[in-house]
C-alpha positions in Angstrom: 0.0 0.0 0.0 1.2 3.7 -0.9 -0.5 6.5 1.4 0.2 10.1 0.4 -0.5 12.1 3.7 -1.5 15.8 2.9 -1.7 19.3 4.9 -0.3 22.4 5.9 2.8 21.9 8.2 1.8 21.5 12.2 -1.2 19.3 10.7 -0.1 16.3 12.2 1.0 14.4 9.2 4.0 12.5 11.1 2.4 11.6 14.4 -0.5 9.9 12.5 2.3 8.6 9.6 3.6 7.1 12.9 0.7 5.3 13.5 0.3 4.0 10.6 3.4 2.8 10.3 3.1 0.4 13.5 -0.4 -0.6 12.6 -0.3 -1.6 9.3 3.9 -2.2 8.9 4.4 -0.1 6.3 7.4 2.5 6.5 7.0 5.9 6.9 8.9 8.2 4.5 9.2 11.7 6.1 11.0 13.9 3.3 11.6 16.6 6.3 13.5 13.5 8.1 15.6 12.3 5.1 16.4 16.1 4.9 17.2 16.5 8.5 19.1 13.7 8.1 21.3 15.1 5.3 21.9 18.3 7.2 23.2 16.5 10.2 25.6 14.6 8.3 27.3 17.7 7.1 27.4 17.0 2.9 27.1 19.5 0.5 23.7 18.7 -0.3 22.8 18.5 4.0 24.1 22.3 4.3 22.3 23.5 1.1 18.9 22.2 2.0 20.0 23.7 5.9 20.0 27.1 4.4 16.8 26.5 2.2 14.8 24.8 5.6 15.9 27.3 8.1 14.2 29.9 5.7 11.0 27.7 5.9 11.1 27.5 1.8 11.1 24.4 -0.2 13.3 22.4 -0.9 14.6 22.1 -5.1 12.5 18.8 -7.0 15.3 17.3 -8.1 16.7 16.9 -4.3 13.8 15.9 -2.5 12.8 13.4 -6.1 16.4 12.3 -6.5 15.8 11.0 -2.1 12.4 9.7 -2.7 13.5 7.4 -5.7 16.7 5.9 -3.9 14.5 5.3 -0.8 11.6 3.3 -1.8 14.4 0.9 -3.7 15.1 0.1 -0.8 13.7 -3.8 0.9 11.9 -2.3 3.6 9.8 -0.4 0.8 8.6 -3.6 -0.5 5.0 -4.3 1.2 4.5 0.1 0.7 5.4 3.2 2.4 3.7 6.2 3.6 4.9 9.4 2.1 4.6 12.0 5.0 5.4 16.0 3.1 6.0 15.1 -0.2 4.5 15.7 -2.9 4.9 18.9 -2.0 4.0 20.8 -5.8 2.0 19.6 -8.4 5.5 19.1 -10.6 6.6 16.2 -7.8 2.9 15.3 -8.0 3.6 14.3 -11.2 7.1 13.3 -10.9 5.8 10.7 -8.4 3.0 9.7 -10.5 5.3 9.3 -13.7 7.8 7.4 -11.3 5.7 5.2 -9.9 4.2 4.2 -13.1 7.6 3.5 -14.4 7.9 1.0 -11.5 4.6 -0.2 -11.9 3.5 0.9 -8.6 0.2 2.8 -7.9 -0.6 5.2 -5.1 -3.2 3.7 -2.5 -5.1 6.6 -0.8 -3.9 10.1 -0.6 -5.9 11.8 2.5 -5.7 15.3 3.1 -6.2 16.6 7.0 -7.6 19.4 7.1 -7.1 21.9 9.9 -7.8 25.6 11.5 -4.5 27.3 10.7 -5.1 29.1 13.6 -4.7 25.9 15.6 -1.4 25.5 13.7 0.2 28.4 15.7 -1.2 26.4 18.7 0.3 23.0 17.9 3.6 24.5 17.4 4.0 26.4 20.6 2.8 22.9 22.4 5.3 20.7 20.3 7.9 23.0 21.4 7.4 23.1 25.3 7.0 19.2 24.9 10.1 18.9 23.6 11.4 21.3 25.6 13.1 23.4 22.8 12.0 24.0 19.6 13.7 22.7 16.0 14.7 25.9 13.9 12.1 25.3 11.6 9.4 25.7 14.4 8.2 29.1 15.6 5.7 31.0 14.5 7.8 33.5 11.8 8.9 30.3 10.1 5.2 28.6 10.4 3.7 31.9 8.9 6.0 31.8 6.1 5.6 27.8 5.7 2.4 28.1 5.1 2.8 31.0 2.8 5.0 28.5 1.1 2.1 26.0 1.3 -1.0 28.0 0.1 1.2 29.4 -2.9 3.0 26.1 -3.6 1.9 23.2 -1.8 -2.2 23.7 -2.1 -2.6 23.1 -5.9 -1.8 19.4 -5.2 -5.3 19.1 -3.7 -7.4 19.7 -6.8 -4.8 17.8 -8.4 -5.7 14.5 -6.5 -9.3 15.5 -6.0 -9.7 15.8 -10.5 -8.4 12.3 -10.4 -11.0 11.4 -8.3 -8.2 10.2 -5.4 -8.9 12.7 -2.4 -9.8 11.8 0.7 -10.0 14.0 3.4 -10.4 13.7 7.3 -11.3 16.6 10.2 -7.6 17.0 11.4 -9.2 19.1 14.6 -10.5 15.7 15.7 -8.0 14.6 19.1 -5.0 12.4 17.6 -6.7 9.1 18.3 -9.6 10.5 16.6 -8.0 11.5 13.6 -6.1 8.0 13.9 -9.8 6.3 13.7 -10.5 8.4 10.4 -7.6 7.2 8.4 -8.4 3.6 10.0 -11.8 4.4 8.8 -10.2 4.7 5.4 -7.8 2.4 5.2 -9.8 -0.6 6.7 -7.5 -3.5 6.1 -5.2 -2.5 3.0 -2.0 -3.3 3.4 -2.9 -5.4 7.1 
């Protein structure tokens, strides 16, 4: 099974990729991770998408394509992933729709949470006393210009999915195990 999760940033789209993950066994491909991952490792490409994240701005197709495609290669890809912030643009939409047809894969569901972006301010200031500092990438200048980013960038991917009659959307407000049993609700037993 292939999940696309979809949403502004803050939306929740790793804590329920998470869930998914351990309920179904299918690994969850955080783009923001793989990134993350890259700029703690300290190569060239790491501290050019540093610069580009710490901005809150996107970072270029043929980086976060280039990761994706060298990632779900890989065995543990094999029974389907969940992509968590990627697509990102309705270009990597289509990237991943041209790639995946190329490897004769198909996407499974693509569910979109949808949120109050007030609430996003919210989550952000709560994620960050949890964790008892915040990442650079979360505070509220850098959420206010990420979802800039997203409205102006990210948002055309929805009509996108919903013309090809693939959309699914859930009530992201729900609690967290609520909007767990929405995706469950979706989901049912693919992939189980």
């Amino acid at each position: 099974m292939i999940l696309i999760l979809l949403g502004p940033p803050g939306c929740g789209k790793g804590t329920q990729a998470q869930r998914i993950q351990q309920a179904y066994g299918i690994v969850q491909l955080s783009t923001g991770d793989m990134l993350r991952a890259a700029v703690a490792s300290g190569s060239e490409i790491g501290q050019r998408a540093k610069a580009i994240m710490a901005r809150g701005d996107l970072v270029p197709d043929e980086v976060v394509i280039g990761i994706i495609a060298d990632r779900i290669a890989e065995a543990d890809c094999a029974k389907g992933f969940i992509l968590d912030g990627f697509p990102r643009t309705v270009a990597q939409a289509r990237a991943l729709d041209a790639m995946l047809g190329q490897k004769g894969l198909t996407i499974g569901h693509i569910i979109e949470i949808v949120v109050d972006e007030q609430a996003l301010f919210d989550r952000i200031e709560g994620r960050a006393a949890e964790a008892g500092e915040a990442r650079a990438d979360d505070n509220a200048d850098v959420l206010r210009n990420r979802l800039k980013t997203y409205h102006d960038q990210t948002a055309p991917i929805i009509p996108y999915y919903r013309d090809k009659g693939m959309l699914e959307q859930i009530d992201g407000m729900a609690d967290i195990d609520g909007v767990t049993a929405q995706i469950e609700a979706i989901l049912g037993d693919s992939g189980r």
